[in-house]
C-alpha positions in Angstrom: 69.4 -28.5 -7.4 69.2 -29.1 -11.2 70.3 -26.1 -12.3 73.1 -23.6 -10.7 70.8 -20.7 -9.1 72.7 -17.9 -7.3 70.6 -17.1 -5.4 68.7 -19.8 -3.8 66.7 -17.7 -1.4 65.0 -16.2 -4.3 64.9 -19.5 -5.8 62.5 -20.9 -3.4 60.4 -17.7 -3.5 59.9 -17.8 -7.2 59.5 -21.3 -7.5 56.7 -21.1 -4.1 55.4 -18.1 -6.0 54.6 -20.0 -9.0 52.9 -23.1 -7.1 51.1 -21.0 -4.8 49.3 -18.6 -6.8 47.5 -21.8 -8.8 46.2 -23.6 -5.4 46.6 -20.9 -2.5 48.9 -20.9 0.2 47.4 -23.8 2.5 47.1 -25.9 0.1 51.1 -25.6 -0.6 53.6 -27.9 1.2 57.0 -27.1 1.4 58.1 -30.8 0.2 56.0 -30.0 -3.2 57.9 -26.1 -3.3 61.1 -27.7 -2.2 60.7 -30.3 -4.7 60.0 -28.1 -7.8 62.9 -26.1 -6.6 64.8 -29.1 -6.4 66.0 -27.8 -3.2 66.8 -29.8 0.0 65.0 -29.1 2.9 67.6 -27.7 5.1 68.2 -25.1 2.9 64.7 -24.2 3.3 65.3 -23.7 6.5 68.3 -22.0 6.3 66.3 -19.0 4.9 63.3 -19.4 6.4 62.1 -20.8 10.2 59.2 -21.5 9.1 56.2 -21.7 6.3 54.2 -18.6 8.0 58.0 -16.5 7.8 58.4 -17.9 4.2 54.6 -16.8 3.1 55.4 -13.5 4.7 58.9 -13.6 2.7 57.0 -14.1 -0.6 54.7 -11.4 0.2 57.2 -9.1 1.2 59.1 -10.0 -2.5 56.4 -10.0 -4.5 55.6 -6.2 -3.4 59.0 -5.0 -3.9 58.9 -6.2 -7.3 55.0 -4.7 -7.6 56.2 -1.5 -6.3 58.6 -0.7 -8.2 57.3 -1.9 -11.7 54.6 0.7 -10.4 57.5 3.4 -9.8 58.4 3.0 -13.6 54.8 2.7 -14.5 53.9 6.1 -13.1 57.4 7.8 -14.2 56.6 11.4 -14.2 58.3 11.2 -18.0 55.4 9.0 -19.1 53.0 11.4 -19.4 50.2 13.5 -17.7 48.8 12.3 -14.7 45.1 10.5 -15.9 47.7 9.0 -19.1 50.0 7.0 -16.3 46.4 6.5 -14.3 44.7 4.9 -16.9 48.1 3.0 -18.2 48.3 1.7 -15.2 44.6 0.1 -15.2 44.6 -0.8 -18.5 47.6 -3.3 -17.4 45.9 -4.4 -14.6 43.0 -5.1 -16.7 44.6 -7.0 -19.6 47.2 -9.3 -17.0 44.1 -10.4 -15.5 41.5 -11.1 -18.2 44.7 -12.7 -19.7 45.6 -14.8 -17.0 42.8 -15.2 -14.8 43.3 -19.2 -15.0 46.8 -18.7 -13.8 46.2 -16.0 -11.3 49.3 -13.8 -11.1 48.3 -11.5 -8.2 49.5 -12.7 -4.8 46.9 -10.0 -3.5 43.9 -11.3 -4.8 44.8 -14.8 -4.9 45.9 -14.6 -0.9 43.8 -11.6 0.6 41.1 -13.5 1.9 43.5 -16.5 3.1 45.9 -15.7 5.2 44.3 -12.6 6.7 42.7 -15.0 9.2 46.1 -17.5 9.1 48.4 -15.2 9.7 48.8 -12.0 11.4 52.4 -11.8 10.0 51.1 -12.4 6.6 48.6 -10.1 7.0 49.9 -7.1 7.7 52.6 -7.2 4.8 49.3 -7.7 2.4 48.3 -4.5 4.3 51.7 -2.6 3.9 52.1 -3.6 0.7 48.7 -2.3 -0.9 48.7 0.8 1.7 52.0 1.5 -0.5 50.5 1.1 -3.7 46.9 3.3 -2.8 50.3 5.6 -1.4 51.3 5.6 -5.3 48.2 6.4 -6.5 47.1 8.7 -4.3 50.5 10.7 -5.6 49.5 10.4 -9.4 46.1 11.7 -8.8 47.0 14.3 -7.4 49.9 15.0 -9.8 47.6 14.4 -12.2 44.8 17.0 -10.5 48.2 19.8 -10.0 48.6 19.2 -14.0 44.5 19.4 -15.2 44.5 16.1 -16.4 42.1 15.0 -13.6 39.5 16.7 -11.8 39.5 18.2 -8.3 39.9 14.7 -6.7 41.4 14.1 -2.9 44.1 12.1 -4.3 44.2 9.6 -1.0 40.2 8.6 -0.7 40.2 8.2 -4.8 43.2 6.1 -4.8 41.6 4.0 -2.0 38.5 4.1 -3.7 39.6 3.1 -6.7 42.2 0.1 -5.5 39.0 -1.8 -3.6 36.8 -1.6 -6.7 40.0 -3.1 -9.2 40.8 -5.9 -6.4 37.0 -6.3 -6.5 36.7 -6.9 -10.1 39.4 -9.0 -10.2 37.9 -11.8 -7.5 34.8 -11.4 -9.9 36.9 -12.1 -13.2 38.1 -14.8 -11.7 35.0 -16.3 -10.5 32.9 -15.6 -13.8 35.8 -16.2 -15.5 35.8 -13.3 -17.7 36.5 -9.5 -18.5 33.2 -8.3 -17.6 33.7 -6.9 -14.4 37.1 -5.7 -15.1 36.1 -4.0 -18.1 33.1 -2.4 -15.9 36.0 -1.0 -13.3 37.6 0.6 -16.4 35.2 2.0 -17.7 34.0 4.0 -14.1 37.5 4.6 -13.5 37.9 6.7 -17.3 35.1 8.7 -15.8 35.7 8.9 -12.8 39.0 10.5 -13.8 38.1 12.1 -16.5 38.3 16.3 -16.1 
C-alpha cells in the first residue's frame, strides 16, 4: 500500500465502493479493487472469504454510514416534522441530479443487480432500506403528532414515498436529468403538505 491506512478493512471498502458504483458490482474484479487500493491479495482475504461476503460487507457499510447521516438529518432539534421531511428530499434530490454520472447510491446503482446474484447481498439491500422507510415512517408521524403533516399512516407513506424517490432516481439516471426527481419533490411537498 502507498499510503499508511489504519484501517485497511475499510480501505478496501471505500476504495471497492468508489469503483463499483461507476460500473456495478459484476463488472468489478477484486484484482482492479485490490489494485486501486494498492492492497495485496491476501489481505483481501484476510477480511473477506469471498467477493459475495465483501459485496455484502460494502453494503452493510454503506448503510451504517446512510443511517446515521439520516439520524442527524432527522434530529428532532432540526425542526418540525415536514421541515426534516422535505430536508431530507431535497438532499436526495440535489446528490443525485448532481451526480447522476457518478452514481453515489449503492441502492439504486445495485438493487436490481445483486438481488438475483446474491441472496446474501440481497437481504442487507432489504434491511438496510427497511431501516430507512423505519426512519421515515418515525418523522411522519412525528411530524403528523406536531401538525406539520397531515393525518398520514406514517409506515405506508414512508414506504410509499421511498419507492417513488428510488424510482426517480433510476429515471434521472437514465434520462440523465432532474426531471423526474424534481417531479417526486414536487408530489412529495403535497403529499405532505397539512
Amino acid at each position: 500500500m502507498n499510503t499508511r491506512h489504519d484501517n485497511t478493512r475499510q480501505h478496501i471498502l471505500e476504495t471497492g465502493q468508489r469503483i463499483i458504483v461507476g460500473k456495478g458490482f459484476a463488472s468489478v474484479g477484486l484484482n482492479e479493487i485490490l489494485t486501486t487500493a494498492g492492497v495485496p491479495k491476501g489481505s483481501f482475504y484476510h477480511y473477506f472469504a469471498s467477493k459475495e461476503q465483501y459485496g455484502q460487507a460494502l453494503l452493510q457499510d454503506y448503510f451504517d454510514r446512510y443511517l446515521a447521516d439520516l439520524d442527524g438529518l432527522f434530529a428532532a432539534e432540526a425542526g418540525c416534522g415536514r421541515e426534516r421531511l422535505m430536508r431530507y428530499w431535497q438532499h436526495w434530490r440535489d446528490k443525485q441530479v448532481d451526480t447522476c454520472a457518478e452514481q453515489k447510491c449503492l441502492v439504486v446503482k445495485l438493487a436490481g443487480e445483486v438481488a438475483d446474484l446474491s441472496d446474501a447481498m440481497r437481504i442487507t439491500l432489504r434491511d438496510g432500506t427497511d431501516q430507512v422507510v423505519q426512519r421515515i415512517a418515525r418523522v411522519i408521524g412525528e411530524g403528523v403528532a406536531d401538525g406539520s403533516i397531515p393525518s398520514l399512516e406514517p409506515l405506508a407513506s414512508a414506504q410509499v414515498l421511498y419507492q417513488l424517490w428510488l424510482g426517480a432516481s433510476l429515471l434521472g439516471k437514465l434520462h440523465r436529468d432532474g426531471a423526474a426527481l424534481d417531479s417526486a419533490l414536487a408530489f412529495t411537498r403535497a403529499m405532505l403538505s397539512p
